[in-house]
C-alpha positions as CSV (number, residue, x, y, z in Angstrom):
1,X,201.9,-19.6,57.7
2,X,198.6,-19.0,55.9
3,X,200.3,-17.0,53.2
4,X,202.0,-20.9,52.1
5,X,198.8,-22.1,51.7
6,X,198.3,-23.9,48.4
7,X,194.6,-23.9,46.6
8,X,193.0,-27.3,47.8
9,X,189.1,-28.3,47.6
10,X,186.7,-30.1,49.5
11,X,186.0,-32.4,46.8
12,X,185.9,-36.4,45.9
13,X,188.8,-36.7,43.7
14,X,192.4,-34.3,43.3
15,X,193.2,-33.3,39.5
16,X,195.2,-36.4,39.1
17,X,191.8,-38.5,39.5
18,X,192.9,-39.5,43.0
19,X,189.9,-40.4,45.0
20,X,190.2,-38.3,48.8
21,X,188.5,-38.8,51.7
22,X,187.6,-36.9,54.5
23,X,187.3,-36.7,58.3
24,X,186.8,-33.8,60.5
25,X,186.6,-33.0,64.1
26,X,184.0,-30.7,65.0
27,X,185.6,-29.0,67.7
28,X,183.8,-26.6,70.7
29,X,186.6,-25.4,72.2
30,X,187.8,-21.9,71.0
31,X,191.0,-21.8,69.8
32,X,192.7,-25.2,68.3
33,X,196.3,-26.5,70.1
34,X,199.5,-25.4,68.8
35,X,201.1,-28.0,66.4
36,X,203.5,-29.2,69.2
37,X,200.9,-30.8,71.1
38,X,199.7,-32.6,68.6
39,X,203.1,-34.0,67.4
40,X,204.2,-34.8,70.9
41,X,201.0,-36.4,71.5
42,X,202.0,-38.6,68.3
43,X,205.1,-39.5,69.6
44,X,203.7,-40.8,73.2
45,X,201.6,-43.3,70.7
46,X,205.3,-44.5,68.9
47,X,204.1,-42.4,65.8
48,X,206.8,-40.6,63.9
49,X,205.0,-37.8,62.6
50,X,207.3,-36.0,59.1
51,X,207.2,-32.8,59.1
52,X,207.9,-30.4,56.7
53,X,211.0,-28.4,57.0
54,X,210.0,-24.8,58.8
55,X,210.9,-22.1,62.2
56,X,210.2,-23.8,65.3
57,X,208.3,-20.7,66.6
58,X,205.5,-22.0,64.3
59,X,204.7,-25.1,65.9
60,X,203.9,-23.3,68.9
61,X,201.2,-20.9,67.2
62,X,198.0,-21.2,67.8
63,X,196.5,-19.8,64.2
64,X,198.1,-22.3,61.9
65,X,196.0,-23.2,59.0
66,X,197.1,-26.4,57.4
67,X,199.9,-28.6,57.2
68,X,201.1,-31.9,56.1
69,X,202.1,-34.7,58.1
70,X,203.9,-38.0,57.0
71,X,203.5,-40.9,58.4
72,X,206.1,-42.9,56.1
73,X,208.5,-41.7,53.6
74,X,207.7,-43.7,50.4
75,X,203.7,-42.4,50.8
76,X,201.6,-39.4,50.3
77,X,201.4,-37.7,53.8
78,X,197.9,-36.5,55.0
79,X,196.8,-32.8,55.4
80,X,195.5,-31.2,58.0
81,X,193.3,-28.4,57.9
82,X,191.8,-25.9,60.6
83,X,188.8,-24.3,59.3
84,X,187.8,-21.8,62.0
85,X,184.1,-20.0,62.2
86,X,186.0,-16.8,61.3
87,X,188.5,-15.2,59.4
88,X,190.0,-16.7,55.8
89,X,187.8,-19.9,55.4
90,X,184.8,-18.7,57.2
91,X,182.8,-19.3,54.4
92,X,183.6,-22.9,54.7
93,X,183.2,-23.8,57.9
94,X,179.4,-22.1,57.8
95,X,179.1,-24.6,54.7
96,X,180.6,-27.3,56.5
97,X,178.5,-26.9,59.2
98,X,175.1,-25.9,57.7
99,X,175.8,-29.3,55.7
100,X,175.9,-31.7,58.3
101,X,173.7,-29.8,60.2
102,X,170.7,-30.4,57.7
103,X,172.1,-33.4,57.1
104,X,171.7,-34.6,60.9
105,X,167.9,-33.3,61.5
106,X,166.8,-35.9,59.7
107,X,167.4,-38.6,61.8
108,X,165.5,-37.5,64.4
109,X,166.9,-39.7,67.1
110,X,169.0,-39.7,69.9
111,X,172.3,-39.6,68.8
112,X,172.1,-37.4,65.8
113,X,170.9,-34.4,67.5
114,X,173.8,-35.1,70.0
115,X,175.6,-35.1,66.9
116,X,174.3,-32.0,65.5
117,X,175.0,-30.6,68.9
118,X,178.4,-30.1,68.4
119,X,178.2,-29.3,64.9
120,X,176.4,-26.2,65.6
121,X,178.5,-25.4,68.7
122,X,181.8,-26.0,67.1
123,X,184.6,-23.1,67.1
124,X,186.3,-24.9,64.6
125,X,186.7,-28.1,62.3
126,X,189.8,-30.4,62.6
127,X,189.7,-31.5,59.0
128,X,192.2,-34.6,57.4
129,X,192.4,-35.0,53.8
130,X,193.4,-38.7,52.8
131,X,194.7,-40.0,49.3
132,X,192.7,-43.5,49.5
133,X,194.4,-45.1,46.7
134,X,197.6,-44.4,48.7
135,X,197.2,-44.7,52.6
136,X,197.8,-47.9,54.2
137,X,197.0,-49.6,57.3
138,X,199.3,-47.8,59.5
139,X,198.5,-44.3,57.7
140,X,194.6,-44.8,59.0
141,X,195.7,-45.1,62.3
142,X,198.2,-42.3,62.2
143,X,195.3,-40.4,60.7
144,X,193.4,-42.5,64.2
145,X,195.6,-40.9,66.1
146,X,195.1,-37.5,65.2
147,X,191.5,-37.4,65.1
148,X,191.3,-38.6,68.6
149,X,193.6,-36.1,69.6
150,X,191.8,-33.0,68.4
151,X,188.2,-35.2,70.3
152,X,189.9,-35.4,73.4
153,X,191.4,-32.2,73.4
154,X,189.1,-30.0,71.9
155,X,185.8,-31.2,73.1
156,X,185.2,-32.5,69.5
157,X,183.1,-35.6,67.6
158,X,184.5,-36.9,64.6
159,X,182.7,-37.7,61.1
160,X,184.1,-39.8,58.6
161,X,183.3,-39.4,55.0
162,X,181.2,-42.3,53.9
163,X,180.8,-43.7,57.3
164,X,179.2,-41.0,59.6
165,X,179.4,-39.7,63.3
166,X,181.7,-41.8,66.2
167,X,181.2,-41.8,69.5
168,X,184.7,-41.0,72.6
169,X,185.0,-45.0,72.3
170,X,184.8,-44.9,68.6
171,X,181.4,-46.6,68.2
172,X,179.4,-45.4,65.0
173,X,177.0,-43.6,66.9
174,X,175.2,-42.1,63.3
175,X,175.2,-44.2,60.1
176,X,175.6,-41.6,56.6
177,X,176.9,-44.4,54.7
178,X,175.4,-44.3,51.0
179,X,174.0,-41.0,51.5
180,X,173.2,-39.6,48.0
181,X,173.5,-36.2,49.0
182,X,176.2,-36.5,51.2
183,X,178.5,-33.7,50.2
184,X,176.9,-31.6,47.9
185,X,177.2,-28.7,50.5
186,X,181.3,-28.9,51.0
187,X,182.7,-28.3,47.1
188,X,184.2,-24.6,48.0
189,X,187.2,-24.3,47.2
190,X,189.6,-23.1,50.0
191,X,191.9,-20.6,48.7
192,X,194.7,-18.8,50.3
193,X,194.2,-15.3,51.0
């Protein structure tokens, strides 16, 4: 599956000047879910998750890499990303990770080094890439859905470009809105290998 990859980027804005955002689960548990979890779990919560077309045996790996799920036909759908702490994208997930590491030390309270916690213990990062001129109400909570999926099930806390760290309930738990250099650590580019 990793050999369809296209070239994407961690950064603001796509070569067609859309403006992206970003949420990530950083995950402790070692190896992500197959696919078919996720899109069952979906389904329990009356989402109809598009797919793209491809061999059932591949929603039931464990090593996928990206993919993109639709949430309605006439928008862009969002893509998922699993950056693990080895093999192709290792390089950025110790970016990633380093990033919001640094980043989180300098609160020095409570819930940011809970926070950083499981940033440095994370096995992997659940990571959604959102079109924000294009998403709607009901493609946030799709994209809701999936993040809390990967927190239950993966021992994960999600972050929020813009916004910062959310607690199980989904309580901002750690404020990084306005943060000047928020993000100057996660422009490599994740290429195929």
């Amino acid at each position: 599956m990793g050999k369809e990859l296209s070239v994407i980027s961690l950064t603001k804005s796509d070569e067609a000047g859309n403006e992206l955002l970003y949420c990530r689960v950083f995950c402790q548990r070692q190896d992500p879910p197959p696919l078919r979890l996720l899109l069952d779990f979906l389904k329990s919560k009356s989402q109809v998750p598009l797919i793209p077309q491809m061999t059932p045996d591949v929603l039931d790996d464990y090593s996928w890499v990206q993919i993109a799920l639709g949430y309605h036909r006439e928008k862009k759908p969002i893509q998922l990303f699993c950056i693990r702490n080895d093999g192709t994208y290792q390089d950025v997930f110790e970016k990633e990770q380093a990033g919001f590491s640094g980043q989180l030390s300098a609160f020095g309270d409570v819930e940011a080094d809970l926070a950083k916690e499981f940033v440095v213990r994370a096995s992997f990062i659940l990571t959604t890439r959102l079109i924000q001129n294009d998403i709607t109400d009901e493609g946030y909570d799709f994209n809701g859905w999936i993040l809390e999926f990967f927190q239950d099930n993966c021992n994960g806390i999600v972050q929020i470009d813009e916004q910062g760290f959310f607690s199980p309930k989904g309580d901002l738990i750690v404020d990084m809105q306005g943060g000047a250099a928020q993000h100057d650590f996660s422009k490599p580019e994740i290429q195929p290998s």
